[in-house]
One Martini backbone bead per residue (centre of mass of N, CA, C, O) as a GRO file, in nm:
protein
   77
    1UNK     BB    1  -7.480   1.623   2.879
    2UNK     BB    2  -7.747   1.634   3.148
    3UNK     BB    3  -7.709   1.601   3.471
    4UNK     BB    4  -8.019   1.545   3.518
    5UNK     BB    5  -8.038   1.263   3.370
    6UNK     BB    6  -7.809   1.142   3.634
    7UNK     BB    7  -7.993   1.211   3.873
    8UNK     BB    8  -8.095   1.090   4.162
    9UNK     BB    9  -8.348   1.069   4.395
   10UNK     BB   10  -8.332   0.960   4.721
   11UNK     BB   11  -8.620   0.857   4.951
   12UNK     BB   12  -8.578   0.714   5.270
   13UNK     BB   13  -8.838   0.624   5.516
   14UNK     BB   14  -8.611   0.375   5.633
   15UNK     BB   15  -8.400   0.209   5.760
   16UNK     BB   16  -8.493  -0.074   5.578
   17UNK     BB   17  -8.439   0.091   5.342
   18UNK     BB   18  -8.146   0.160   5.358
   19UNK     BB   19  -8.051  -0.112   5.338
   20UNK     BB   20  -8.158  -0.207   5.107
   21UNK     BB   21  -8.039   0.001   4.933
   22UNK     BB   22  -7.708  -0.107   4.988
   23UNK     BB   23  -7.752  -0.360   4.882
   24UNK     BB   24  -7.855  -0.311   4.586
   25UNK     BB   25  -7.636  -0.097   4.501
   26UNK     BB   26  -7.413  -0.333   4.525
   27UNK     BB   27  -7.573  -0.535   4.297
   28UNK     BB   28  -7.604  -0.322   4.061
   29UNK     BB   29  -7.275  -0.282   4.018
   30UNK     BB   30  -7.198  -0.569   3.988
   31UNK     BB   31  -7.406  -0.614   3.765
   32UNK     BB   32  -7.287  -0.343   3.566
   33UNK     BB   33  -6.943  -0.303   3.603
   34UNK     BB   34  -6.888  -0.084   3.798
   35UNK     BB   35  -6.999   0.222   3.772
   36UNK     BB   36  -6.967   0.517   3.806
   37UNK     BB   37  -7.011   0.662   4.133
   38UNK     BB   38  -7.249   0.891   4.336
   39UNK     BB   39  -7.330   0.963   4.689
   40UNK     BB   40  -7.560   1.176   4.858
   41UNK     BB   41  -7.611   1.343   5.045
   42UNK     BB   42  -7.922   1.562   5.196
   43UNK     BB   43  -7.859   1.825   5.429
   44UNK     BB   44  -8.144   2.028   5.282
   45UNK     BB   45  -8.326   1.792   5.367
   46UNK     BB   46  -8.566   1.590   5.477
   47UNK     BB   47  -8.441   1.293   5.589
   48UNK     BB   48  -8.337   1.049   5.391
   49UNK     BB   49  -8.137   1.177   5.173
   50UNK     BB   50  -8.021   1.100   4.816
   51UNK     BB   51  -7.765   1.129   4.567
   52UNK     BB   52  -7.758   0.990   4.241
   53UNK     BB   53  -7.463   0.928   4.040
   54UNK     BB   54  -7.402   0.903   3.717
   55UNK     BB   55  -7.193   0.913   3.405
   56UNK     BB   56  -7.421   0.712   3.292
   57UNK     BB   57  -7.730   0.758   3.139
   58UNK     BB   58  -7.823   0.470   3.102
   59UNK     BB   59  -7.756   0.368   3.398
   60UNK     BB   60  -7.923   0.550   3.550
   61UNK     BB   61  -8.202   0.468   3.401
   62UNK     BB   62  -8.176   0.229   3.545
   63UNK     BB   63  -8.168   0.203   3.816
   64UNK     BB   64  -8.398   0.382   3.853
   65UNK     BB   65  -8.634   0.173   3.768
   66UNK     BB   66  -8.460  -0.074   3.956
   67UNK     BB   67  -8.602   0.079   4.212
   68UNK     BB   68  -8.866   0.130   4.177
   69UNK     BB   69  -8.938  -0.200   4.146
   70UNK     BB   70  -8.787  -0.226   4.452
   71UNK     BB   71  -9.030  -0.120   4.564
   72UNK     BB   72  -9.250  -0.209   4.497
   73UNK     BB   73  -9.190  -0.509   4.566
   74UNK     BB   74  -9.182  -0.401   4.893
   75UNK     BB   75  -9.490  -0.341   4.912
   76UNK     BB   76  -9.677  -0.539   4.703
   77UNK     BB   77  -9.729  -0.430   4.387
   0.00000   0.00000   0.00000
């Protein structure tokens, strides 16, 4: 499994986001029977960055998808 394939980056706009995101995150794990993640901030990078890391190379090509389609559908896409 290649490390990379697993590591999402996401950089939250907004306050408003962050909680989206915060809800999200708790849905999609309650999902999909809360699979192994770790969530870390990104304190070298400007903005409010996080690294989504899942275990479980599926699981999170889903996620990243699942959250790509929640940020269109709140802006409006």
């Amino acid at each position: 499994m290649n490390a990379a394939d697993v590591v999402i980056d996401i950089c939250l706009a907004s306050a408003e986001e962050a909680l989206r995101f915060s809800g999200f995150i708790q849905a999609f794990l309650s999902r999909n029977g809360f699979p192994f993640v770790m969530i870390h901030d990104d304190p070298d990078l400007t903005g409010a960055r996080r690294k989504v890391v899942f275990e479980d190379v599926v699981v999170g090509r889903k996620f990243a998808r699942e959250w790509r389609m929640d940020r269109l559908t709140a802006c409006g896409a």
